[in-house]
C-alpha positions, -999 to 999 in steps of 0.1 A, spaced: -540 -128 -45 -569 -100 -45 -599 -126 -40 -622 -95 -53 -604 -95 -85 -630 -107 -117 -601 -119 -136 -600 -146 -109 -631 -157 -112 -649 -185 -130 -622 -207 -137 -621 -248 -133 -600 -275 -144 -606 -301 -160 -588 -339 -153 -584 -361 -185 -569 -394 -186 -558 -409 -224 -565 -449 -216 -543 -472 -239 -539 -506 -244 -526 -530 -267 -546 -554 -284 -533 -580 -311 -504 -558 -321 -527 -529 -323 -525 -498 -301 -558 -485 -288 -575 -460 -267 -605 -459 -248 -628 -434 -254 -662 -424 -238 -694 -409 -257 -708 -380 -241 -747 -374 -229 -745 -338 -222 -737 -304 -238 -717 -290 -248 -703 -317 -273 -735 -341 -269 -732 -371 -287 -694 -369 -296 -665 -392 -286 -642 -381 -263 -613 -390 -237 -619 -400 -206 -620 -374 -177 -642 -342 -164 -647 -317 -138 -624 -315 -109 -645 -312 -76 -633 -283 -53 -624 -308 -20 -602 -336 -42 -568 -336 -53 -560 -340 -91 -555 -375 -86 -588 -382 -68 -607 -366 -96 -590 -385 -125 -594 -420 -103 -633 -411 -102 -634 -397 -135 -628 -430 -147 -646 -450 -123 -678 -428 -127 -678 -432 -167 -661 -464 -175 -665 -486 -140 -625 -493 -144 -604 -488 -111 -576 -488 -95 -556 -478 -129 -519 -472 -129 -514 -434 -142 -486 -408 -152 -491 -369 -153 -478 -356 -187 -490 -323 -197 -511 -290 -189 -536 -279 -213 -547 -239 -205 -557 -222 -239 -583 -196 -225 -614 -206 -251 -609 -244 -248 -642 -248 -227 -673 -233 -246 -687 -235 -210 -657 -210 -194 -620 -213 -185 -611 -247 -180 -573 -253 -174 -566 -296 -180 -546 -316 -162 -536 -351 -184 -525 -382 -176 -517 -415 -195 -527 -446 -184 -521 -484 -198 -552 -514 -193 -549 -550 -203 -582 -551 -225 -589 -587 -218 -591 -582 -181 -617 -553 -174 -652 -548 -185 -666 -515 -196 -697 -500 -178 -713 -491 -217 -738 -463 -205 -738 -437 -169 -754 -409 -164 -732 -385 -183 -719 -412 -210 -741 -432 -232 -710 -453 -250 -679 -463 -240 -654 -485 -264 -617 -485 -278 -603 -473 -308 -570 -480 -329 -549 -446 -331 -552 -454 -367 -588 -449 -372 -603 -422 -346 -634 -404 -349 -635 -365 -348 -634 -360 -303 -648 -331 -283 -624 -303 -267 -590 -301 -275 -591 -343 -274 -575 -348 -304 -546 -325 -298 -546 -343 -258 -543 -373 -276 -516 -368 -299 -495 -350 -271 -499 -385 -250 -486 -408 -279 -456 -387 -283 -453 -386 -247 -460 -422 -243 -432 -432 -275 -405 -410 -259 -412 -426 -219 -421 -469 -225 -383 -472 -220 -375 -443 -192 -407 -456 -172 -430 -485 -156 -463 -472 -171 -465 -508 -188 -470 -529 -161 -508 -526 -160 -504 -549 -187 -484 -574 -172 -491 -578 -132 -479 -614 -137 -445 -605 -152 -429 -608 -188 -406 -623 -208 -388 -600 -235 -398 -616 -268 -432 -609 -254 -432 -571 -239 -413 -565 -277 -439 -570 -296 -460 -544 -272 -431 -517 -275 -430 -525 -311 -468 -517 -318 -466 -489 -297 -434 -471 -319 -449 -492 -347 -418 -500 -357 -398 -533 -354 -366 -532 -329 -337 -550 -334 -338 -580 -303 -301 -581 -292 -305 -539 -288 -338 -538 -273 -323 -567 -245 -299 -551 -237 -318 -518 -234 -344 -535 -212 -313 -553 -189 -298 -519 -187 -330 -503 -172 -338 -491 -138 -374 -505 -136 -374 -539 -147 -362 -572 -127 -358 -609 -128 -386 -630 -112 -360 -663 -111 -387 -675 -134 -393 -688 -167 -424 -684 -193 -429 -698 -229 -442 -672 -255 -457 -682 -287 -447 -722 -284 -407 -709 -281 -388 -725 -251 -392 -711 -221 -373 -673 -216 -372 -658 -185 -399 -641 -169 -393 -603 -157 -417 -580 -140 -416 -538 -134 -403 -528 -101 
């Protein structure tokens, strides 16, 4: 590497985190309004600046502590994000992960100094986002459809454990689709990532099923 060389030089990346949850059958994602240029005043995901003495994951961790007050989140790298004029500002190469939040558990810090909003929105109904979000965003609901049954990156939502009928309904409004329940047991038995707690749970006044939890 020739340290002299301009083409080198003024370059930064950028960590962004897409935040989902699921709320009455509805997938959502967090989104953070932004106080600064460039995009003042427009919705966007959650993330910023990486500092030059953090890793990637430090960054993203106080990213989102910094403009939503949420911590110690669960996340999973997806995708790299390096089209040259995606930054008015200069080069900006993002890293992305995906994370999943129980919604009824956290609060929301609604203003900082470089947000003045922070809410969630159904995939359904988003508003225009700053940056490349909206293309981020789609990227991480494909990514997130093709990995809830290869990976743990539910169990944010369930630190308590599960039973099937009940994580079912969550896969289902994620795919929004319905699933088939003897396939999707026997999908979920056959996984790597999932075990038995010995314990039992009711779910929506049913008799009690047994309770699972992620590894």
């Amino acid at each position: 590497m020739e340290v002299t060389n301009t083409k080198y030089k003024n370059q930064g990346i950028h960590v962004i985190s897409a935040l989902f949850t699921v709320d009455k059958g509805i997938t959502k994602i967090l989104l953070i309004k932004r106080e600064n240029e460039p995009y003042k005043n427009m919705w966007a995901l959650t993330g910023g600046a990486l500092y030059n003495d953090e890793t990637l994951e430090e960054g993203m961790h106080r990213e989102i502590k910094e403009k939503t007050g949420l911590e110690n989140i669960f996340l999973k790298a997806f995708q790299n994000f390096s089209r040259v004029e995606r930054s008015p500002v200069m080069r900006m190469i993002a890293v992305t992960y995906i994370g999943f939040i129980d919604i009824h558990k956290v609060t929301l810090l609604k203003q900082t100094e470089k947000t003045n909003n922070c809410d969630w929105f159904s995939i359904e109904s988003l508003p225009a986002l700053a940056y490349d979000h909206n293309e981020i965003l789609e990227k991480a609901l494909e990514e997130l459809k093709e990995s809830i049954f290869e990976s743990d990156i539910l169990k944010n939502l369930y630190p308590n454990g599960f039973t099937l009928p009940e994580i079912q309904k969550t896969y289902e409004a994620i795919l929004e689709k319905e699933l088939d329940r003897r396939n999707f047991r026997k999908k979920m038995l056959a996984s790597h990532f999932i075990i038995d707690t010995l314990k039992t749970k009711k779910f929506e006044g049913n008799k009690p099923a047994k309770l699972y939890k992620f590894k």
